[in-house]
C-alpha positions as a Markdown table, in Angstrom:
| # | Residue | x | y | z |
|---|---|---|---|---|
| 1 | Unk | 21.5 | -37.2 | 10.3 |
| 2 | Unk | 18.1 | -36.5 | 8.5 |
| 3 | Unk | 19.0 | -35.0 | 4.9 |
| 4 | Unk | 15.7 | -32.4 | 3.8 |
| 5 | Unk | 15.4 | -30.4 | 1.6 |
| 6 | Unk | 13.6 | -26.5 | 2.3 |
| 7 | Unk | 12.5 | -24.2 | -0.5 |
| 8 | Unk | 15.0 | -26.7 | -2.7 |
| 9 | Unk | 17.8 | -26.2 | -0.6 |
| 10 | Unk | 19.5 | -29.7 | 0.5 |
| 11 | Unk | 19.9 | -29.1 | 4.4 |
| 12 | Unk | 21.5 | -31.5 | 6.9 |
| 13 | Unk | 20.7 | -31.3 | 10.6 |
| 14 | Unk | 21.8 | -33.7 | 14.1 |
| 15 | Unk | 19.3 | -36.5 | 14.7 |
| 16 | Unk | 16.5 | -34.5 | 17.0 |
| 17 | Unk | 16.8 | -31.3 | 15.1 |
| 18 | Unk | 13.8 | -28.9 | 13.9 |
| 19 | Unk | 12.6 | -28.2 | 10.5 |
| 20 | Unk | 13.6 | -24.3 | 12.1 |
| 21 | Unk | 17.0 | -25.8 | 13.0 |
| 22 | Unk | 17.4 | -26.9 | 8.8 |
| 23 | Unk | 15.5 | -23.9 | 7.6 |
| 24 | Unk | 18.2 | -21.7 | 9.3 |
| 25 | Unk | 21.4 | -24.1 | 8.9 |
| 26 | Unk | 20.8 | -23.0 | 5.0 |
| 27 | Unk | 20.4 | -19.0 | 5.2 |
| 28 | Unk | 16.3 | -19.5 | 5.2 |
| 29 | Unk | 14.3 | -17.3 | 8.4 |
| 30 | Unk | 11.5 | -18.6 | 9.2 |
| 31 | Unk | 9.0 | -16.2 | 11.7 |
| 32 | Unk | 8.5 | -17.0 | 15.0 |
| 33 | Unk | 7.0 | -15.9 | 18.8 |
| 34 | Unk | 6.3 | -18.5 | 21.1 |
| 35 | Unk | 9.7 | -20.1 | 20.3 |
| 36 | Unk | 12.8 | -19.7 | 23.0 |
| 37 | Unk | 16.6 | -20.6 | 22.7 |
| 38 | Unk | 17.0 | -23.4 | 25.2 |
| 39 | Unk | 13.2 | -24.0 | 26.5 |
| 40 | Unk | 11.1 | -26.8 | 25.3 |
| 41 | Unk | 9.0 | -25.8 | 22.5 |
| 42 | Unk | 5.3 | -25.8 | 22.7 |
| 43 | Unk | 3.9 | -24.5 | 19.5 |
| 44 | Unk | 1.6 | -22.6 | 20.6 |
| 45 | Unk | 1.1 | -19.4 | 18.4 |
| 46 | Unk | 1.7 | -21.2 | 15.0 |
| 47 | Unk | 3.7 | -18.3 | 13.8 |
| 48 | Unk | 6.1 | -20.4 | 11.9 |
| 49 | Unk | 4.2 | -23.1 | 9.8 |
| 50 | Unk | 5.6 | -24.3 | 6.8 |
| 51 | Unk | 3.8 | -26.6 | 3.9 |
| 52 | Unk | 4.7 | -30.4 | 4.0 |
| 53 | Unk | 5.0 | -30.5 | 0.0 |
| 54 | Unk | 4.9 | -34.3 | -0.3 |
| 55 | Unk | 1.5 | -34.5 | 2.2 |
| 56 | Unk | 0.5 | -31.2 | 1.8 |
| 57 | Unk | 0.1 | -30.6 | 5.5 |
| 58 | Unk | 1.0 | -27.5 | 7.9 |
| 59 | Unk | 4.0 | -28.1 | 10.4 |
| 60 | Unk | 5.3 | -25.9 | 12.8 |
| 61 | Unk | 8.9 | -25.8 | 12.4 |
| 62 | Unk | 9.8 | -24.7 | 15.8 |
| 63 | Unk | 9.0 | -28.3 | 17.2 |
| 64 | Unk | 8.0 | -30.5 | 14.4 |
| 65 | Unk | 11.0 | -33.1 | 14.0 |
| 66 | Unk | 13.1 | -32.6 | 10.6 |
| 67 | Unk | 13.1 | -36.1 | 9.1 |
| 68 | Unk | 15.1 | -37.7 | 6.1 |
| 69 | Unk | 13.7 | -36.6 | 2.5 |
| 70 | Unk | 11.3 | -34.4 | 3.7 |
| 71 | Unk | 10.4 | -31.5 | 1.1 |
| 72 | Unk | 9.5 | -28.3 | 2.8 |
| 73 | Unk | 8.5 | -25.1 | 1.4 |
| 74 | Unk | 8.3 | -21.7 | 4.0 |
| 75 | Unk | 7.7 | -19.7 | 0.7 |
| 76 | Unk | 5.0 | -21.3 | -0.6 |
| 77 | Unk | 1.6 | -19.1 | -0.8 |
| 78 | Unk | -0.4 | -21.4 | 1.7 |
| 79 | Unk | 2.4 | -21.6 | 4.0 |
| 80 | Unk | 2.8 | -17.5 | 4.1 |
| 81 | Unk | -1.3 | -17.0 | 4.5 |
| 82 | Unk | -0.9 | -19.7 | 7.1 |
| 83 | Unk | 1.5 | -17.9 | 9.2 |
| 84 | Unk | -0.5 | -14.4 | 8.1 |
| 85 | Unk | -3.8 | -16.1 | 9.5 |
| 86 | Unk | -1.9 | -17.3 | 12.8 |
| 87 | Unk | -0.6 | -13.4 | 13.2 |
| 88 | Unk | -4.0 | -12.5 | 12.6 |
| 89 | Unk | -5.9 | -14.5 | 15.2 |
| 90 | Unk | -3.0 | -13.2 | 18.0 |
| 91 | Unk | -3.8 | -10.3 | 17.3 |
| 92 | Unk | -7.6 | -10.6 | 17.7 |
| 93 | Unk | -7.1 | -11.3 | 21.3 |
| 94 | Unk | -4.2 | -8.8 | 21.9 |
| 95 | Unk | -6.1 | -5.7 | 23.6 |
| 96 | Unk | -4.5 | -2.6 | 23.1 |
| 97 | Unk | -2.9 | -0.2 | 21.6 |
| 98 | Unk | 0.8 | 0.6 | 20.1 |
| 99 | Unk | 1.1 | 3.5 | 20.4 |
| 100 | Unk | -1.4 | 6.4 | 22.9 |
| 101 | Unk | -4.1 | 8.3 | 20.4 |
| 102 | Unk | -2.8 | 11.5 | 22.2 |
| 103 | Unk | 1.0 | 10.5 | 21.0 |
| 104 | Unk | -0.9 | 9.6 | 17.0 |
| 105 | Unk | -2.1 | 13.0 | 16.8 |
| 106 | Unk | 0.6 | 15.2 | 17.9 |
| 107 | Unk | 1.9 | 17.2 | 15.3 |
| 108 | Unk | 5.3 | 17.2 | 16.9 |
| 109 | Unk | 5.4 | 13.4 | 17.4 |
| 110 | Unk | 6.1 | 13.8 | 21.1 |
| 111 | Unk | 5.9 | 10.5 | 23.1 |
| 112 | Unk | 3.6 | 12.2 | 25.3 |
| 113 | Unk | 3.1 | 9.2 | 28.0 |
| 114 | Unk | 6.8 | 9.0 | 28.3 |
| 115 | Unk | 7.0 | 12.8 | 29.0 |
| 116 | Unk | 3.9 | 12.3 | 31.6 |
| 117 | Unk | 5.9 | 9.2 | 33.2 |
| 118 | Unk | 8.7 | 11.5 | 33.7 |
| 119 | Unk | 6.7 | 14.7 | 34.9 |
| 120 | Unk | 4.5 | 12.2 | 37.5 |
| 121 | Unk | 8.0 | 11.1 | 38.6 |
| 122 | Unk | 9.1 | 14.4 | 39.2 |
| 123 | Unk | 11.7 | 14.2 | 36.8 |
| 124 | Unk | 11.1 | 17.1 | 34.8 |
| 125 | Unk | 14.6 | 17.4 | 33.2 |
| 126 | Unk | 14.4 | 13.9 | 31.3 |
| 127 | Unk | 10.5 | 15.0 | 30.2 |
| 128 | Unk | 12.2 | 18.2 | 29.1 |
| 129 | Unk | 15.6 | 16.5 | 27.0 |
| 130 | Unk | 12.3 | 14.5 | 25.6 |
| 131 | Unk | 10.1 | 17.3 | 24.1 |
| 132 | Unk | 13.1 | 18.8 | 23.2 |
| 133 | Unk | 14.4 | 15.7 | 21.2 |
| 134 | Unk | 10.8 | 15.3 | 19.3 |
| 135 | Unk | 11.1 | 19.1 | 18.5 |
| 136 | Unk | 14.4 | 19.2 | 16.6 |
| 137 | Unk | 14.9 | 21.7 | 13.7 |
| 138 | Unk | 11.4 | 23.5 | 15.0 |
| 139 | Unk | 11.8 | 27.0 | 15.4 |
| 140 | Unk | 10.3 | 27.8 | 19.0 |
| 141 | Unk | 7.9 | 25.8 | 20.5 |
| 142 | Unk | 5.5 | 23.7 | 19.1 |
| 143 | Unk | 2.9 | 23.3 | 21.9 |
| 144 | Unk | 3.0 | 27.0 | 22.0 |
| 145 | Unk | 1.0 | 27.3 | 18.7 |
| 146 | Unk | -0.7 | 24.0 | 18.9 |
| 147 | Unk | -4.2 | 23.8 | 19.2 |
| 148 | Unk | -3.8 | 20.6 | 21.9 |
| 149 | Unk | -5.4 | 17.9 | 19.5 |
| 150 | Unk | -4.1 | 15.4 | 22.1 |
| 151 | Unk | -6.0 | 16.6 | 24.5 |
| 152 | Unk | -9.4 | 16.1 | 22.6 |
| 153 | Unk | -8.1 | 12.8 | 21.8 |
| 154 | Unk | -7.1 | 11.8 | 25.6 |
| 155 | Unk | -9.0 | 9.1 | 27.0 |
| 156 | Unk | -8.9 | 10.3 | 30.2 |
| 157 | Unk | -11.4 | 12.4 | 29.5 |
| 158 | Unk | -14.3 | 10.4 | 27.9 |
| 159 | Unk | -15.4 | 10.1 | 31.6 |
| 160 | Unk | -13.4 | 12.3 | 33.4 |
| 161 | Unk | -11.9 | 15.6 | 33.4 |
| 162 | Unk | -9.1 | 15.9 | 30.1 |
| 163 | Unk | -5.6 | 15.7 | 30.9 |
| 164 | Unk | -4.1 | 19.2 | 30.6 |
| 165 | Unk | -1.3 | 18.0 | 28.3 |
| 166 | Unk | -0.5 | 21.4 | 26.8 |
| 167 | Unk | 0.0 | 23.0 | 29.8 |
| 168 | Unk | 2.2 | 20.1 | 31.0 |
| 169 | Unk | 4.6 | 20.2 | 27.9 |
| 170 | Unk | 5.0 | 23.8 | 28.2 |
| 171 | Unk | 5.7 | 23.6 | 31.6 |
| 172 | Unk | 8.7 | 21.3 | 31.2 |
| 173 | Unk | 10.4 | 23.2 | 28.2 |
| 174 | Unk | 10.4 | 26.5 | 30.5 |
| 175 | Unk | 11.3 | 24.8 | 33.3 |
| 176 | Unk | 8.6 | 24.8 | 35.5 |
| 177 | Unk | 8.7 | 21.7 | 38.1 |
| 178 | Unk | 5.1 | 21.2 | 39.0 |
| 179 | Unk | 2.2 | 19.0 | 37.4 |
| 180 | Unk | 3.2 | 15.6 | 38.8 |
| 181 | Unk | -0.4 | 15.4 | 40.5 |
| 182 | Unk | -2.1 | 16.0 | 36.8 |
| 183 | Unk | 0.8 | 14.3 | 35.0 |
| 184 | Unk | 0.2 | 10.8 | 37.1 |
| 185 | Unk | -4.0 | 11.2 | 35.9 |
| 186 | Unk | -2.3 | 9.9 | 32.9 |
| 187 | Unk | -4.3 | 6.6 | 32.0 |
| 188 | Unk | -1.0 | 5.3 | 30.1 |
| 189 | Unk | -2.7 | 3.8 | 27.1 |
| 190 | Unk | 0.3 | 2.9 | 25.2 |
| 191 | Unk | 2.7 | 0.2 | 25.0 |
| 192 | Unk | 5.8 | 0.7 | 26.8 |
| 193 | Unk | 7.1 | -2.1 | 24.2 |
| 194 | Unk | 6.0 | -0.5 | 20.4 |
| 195 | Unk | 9.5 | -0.1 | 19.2 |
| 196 | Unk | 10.1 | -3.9 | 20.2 |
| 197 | Unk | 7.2 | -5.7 | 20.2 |
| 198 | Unk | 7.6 | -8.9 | 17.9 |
| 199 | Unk | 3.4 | -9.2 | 17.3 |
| 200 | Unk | 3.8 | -5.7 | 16.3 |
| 201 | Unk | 6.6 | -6.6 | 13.5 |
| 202 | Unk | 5.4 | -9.7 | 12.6 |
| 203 | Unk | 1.7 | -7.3 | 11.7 |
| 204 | Unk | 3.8 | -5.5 | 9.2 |
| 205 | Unk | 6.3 | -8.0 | 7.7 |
| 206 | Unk | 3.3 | -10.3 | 7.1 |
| 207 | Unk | 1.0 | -7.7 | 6.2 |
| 208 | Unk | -1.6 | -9.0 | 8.9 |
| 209 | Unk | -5.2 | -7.2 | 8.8 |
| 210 | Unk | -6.0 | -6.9 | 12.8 |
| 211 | Unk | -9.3 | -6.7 | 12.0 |
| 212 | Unk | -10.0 | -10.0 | 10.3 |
| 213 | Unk | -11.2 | -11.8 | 13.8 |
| 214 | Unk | -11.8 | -8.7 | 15.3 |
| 215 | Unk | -14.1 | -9.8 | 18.4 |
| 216 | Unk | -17.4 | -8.5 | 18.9 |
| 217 | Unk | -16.4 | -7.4 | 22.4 |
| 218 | Unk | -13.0 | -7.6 | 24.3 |
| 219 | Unk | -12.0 | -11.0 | 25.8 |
| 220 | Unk | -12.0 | -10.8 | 29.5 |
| 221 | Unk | -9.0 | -10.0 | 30.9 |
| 222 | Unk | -7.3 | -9.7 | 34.7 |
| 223 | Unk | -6.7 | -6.7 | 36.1 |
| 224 | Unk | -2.9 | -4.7 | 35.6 |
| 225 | Unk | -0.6 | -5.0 | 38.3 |
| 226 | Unk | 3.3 | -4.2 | 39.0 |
| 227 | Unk | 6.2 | -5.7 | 41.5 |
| 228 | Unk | 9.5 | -4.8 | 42.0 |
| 229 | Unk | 9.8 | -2.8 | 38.7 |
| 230 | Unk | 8.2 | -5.2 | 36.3 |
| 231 | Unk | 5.0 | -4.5 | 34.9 |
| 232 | Unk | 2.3 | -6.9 | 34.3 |
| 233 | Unk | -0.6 | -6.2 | 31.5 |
| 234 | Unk | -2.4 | -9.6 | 30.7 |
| 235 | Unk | -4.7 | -7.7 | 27.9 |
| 236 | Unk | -1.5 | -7.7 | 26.0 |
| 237 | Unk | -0.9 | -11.3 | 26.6 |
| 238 | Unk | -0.9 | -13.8 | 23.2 |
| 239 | Unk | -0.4 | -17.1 | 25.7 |
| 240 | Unk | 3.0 | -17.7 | 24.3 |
| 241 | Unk | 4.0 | -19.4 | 27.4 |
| 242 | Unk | 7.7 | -18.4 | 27.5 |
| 243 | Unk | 7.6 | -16.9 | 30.8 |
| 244 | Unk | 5.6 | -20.4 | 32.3 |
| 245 | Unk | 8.3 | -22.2 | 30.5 |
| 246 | Unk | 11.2 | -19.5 | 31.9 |
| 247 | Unk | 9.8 | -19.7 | 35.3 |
| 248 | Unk | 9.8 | -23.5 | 35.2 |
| 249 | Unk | 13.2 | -24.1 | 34.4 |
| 250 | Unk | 14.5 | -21.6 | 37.0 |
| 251 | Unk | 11.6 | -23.0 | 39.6 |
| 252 | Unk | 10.4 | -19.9 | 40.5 |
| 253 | Unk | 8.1 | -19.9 | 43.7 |
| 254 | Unk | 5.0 | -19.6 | 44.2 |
| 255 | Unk | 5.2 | -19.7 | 39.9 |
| 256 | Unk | 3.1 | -19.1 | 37.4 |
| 257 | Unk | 0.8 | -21.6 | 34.8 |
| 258 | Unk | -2.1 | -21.2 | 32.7 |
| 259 | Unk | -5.5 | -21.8 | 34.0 |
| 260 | Unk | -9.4 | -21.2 | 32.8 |
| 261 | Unk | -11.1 | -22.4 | 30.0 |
| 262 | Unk | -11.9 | -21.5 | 27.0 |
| 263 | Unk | -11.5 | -17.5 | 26.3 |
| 264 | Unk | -10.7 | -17.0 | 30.0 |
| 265 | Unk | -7.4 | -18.8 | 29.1 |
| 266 | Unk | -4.5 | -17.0 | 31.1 |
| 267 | Unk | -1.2 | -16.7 | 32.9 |
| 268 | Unk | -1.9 | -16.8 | 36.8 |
| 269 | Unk | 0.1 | -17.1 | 40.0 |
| 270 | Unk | 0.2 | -20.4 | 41.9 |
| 271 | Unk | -2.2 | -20.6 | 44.4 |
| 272 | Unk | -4.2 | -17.2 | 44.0 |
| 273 | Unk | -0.5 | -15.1 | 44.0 |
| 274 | Unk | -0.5 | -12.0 | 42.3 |
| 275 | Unk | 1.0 | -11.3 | 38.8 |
| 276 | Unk | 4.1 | -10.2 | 38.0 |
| 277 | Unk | 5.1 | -10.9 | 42.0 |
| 278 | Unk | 4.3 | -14.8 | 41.6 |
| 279 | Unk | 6.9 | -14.8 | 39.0 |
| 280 | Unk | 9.4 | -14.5 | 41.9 |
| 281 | Unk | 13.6 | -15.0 | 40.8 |
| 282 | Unk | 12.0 | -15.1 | 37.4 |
| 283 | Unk | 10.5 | -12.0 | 36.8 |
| 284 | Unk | 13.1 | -9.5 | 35.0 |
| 285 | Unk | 14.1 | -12.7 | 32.8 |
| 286 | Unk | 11.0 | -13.2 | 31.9 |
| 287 | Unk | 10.4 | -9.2 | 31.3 |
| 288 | Unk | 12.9 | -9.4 | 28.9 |
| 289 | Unk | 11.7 | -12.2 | 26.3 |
| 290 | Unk | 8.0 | -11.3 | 26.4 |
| 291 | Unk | 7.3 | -10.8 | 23.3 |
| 292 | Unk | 4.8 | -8.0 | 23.6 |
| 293 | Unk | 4.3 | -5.5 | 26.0 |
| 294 | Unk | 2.5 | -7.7 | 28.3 |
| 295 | Unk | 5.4 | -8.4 | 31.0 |
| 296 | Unk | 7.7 | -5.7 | 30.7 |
| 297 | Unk | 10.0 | -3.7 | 33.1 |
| 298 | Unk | 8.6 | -0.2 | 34.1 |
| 299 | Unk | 9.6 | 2.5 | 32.0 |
């Protein structure tokens, strides 16, 4: 049994353990996002590199071996820009936003694509218990003496006609049950994910700058698509590969793998299938351990 020691602390781990399994057997968290309980471990995102202090080299502890005498530090300062700088160039490549601009500039704070969801669904009681939930301890309505700043900022209508948002809101507080037509114009910018996303936490806890690799121009992405309540956003996707690997163990058919080169990198179906469909027996198990937004079920 290998006998290491991390940030100082002596840690013993089973023959075939990780420098994560140590770092954790002795109280010590160490980020990670392309790691999974009980699926082979690919290290691909590098969001958990530690500093080798005897050879001065980076390991990821989610698959590099722990071995007898080995030093480790996880709080070192090139270990934490290490992992920072991993976040970072995830999130160069991660299209998208967290939350919709017309949701960032409401004065209320209404999750204003969650109230369209509802309204398109012609559910206008949830959209209603919404509103009225953003609107506690306001004295009448707010979208009554609002001046609609989320409609200026809708992307809908940089080449189209503006969602009427205002009107919508209002509609649902007084009970009115129409608008689904205008409500499902909604474009649906945000991330259905933003409470839960790990990237997202992993921005803030390592105090990430998006920006830092920011690409001149998006990389290219496939197009959206949804099955059998899951949906599938592959501008959102960091290549983690736990939904190949989750798919692989329970041998979903037709499957998914990565394929392309290069920045056209991706998950795809086997043989041409459609995403999230191809993901078959797989799909809502894999929904639920994406890490971002990118395969989630349909809110």
């Amino acid at each position: 049994m290998p006998e290491l020691r991390v940030d100082g602390r002596m840690a013993v781990v089973p023959a075939g353990g990780t420098i994560l399994d140590a770092a954790r057997s002795v109280g010590i968290e160490i980020p990670t996002l392309c790691w999974q309980p009980g699926l082979p471990h690919r290290a691909s995102c590098m969001v958990c590199l530690v500093e080798n202090e005897k050879t001065g080299g980076l390991l990821p502890a989610c698959s590099a071996a722990a071995e007898d005498g080995q030093r480790i530090l996880v709080s070192s300062a090139r270990a934490k820009a290490a992992r920072r700088a991993a976040v970072e160039l995830l999130l160069a490549e991660h299209e998208g936003e967290c939350e919709a601009p017309c949701a960032r500039v409401c004065p209320a704070r209404i999750d204003i694509p969650s109230v369209l969801r509802r309204i398109a669904r012609r559910q206008p009681e949830a959209a209603a218990r919404m509103v009225r939930g953003s609107q506690r301890g306001v004295d009448g309505s707010a979208c009554a003496r609002c001046l609609a700043p989320c409609e200026r900022a809708c992307r809908r209508g940089r080449d189209d006609r503006r969602l009427g948002i205002r009107a919508l809101v209002l509609g649902v507080e007084i009970g009115v049950t129409t608008g689904s037509y205008e409500a499902a114009r909604c474009l649906q910018c945000d991330c259905v994910r933003k409470s839960s996303c790990v990237l997202r936490r992993l921005e803030l806890e390592l105090d990430a700058d998006r920006r830092r690799f920011a690409a001149a121009s998006p990389f290219p992405a496939d197009p959206p698509g949804t099955a059998n309540g899951i949906s599938w956003q592959p501008s959102k996707c960091v290549k983690c590969g736990i939904c190949v690997r989750i798919s692989d163990a329970a041998q979903a058919r037709p499957g998914v793998a990565f394929s392309g080169r290069g920045a056209d990198v991706g998950v795809r179906g086997a043989l041409g299938a459609d995403l999230p469909a191809a993901f078959g027996i797989a799909a809502a198990e894999c929904a639920a351990h994406c890490p971002t937004g990118a395969l989630a079920r349909q809110p």
